[in-house]
Structure formats: structure tokens, C-alpha cells
N, C-alpha and C positions, 0 to 999 in steps of 0.2 A: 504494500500500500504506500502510493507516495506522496507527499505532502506538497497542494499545490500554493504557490507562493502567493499568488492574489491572493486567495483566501486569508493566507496568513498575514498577509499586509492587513485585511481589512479586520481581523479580528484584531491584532495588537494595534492598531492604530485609532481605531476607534473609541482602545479605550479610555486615553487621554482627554479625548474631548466630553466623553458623556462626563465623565471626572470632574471635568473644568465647569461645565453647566450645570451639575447638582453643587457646587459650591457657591459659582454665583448666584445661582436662585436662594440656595438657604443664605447669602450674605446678605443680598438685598432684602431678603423677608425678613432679616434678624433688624437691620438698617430701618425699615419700614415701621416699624412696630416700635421700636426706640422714638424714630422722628415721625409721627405719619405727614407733618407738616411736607417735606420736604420728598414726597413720596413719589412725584410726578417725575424730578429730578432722578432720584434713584431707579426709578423701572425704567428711563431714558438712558443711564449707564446702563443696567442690565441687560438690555435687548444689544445696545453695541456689544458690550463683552461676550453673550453669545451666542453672536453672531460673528466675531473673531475665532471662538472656539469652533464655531459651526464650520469655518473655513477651512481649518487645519481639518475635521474630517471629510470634506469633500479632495482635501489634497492627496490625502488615502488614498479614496474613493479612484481618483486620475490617474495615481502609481498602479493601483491592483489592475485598473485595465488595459494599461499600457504591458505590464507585468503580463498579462492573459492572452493579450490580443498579436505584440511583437517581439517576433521571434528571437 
């Protein structure tokens, strides 16, 4: 049985980003509830941060099929 590499791209590389977005959700929520004042500002940083994070696994995403696709 042999271990094909995209796949293996996409499982270790993915799991930095889900990582990076369950931290910034529970920061901002910790953030939120501390300040609600200030709440608009904070979910406007969140969605940039991940959506940064989002990035890095779509860059995965372009190695596993490049990895799949050329030879």
C-alpha cells in the first residue's frame, strides 16, 4: 500500500489552519464578552485573521494538486 503524497499534503497541512481559526474564534469571543463595546471592531479583525488562515489552507489545497496532477 503506498502513501499518496497529495493526500498527505492535504491532511498535515490543513491542520495548521483549522488550529489557527478555532483560536481566533475562541480569542475574539473571549475579546467580545470582556469588551462587547468594541465588538464590531473585533469580529472585523477576526474574519481578516481567518481568512489569512483560510489562505494558507487553500495553498495546501494548490501543492496536493499540483503534487496529483504533474508528473
Amino acid at each position: 500500500m503506498t502513501l499518496d503524497p497529495s493526500a498527505f499534503a492535504i491532511a498535515i497541512g490543513s491542520i495548521g489552519p483549522a488550529l489557527a481559526i478555532g483560536i481566533i474564534g475562541a480569542a475574539a469571543l473571549l475579546a467580545m464578552a470582556r469588551n462587547p463595546d468594541n465588538s464590531e471592531k473585533i469580529q472585523v479583525a477576526m474574519i481578516i485573521a481567518i481568512a489569512f488562515a483560510e489562505a494558507i489552507a487553500i495553498y495546501v489545497l494548490v501543492i496536493a494538486l499540483i503534487l496529483k496532477f504533474v508528473p
